[in-house]
C-alpha positions in Angstrom: -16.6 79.7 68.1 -20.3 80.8 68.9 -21.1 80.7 72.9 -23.4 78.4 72.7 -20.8 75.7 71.5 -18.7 77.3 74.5 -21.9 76.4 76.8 -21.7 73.1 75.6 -18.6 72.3 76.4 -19.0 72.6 80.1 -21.3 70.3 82.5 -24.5 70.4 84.0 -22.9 72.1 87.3 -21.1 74.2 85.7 -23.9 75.3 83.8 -25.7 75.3 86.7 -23.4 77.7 88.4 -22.9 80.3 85.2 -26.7 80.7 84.9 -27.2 81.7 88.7 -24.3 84.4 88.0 -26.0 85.6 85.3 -29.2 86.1 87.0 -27.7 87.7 90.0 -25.7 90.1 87.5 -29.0 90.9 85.8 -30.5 91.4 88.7 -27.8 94.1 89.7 -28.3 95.9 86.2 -31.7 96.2 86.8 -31.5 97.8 90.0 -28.9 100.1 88.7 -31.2 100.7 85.9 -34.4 101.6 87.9 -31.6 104.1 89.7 -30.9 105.9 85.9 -26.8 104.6 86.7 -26.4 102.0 84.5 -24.3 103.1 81.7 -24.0 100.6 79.2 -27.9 98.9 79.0 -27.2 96.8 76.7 -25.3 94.6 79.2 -28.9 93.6 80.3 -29.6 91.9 76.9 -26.9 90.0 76.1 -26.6 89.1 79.9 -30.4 87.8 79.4 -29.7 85.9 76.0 -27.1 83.9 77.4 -29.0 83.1 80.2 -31.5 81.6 78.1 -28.4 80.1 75.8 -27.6 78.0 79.2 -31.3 77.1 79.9 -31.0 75.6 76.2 -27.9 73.9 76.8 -29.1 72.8 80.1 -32.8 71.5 78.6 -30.6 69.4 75.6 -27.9 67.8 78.4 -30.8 66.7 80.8 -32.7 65.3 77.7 -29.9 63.4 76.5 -29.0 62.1 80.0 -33.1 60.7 80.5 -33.1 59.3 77.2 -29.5 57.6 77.7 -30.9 55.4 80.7 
């Protein structure tokens, strides 16, 4: 199963929740990474591409919940 199906499985709080970790984890990499101790870089992209996998997820739930009023 892809992880954007996995995304779309959970709710809008949930979502919520996993894209502020995400951005708080990022934020960490980077400061590691400005500090030439972050060992694995590519952590930063895949952490940044599910972030935006979320935002997507997030954008299509709050759409369908507007047009289902």
């Amino acid at each position: 199963m892809s992880k954007i199906a996995d995304f779309k499985e959970l709710t809008i709080k949930e979502l919520e929740a996993r894209k502020s970790e995400l951005r708080h984890e990022a934020f960490n990499l980077r400061i590691q990474q400005q500090g030439g101790q972050l060992e694995k870089p590519h952590l930063l992209r895949s952490i940044r591409r599910d972030a935006a996998r979320i935002e997507t997820v997030l954008a299509e739930k709050r759409n369908a919940a507007k047009s289902a009023k």
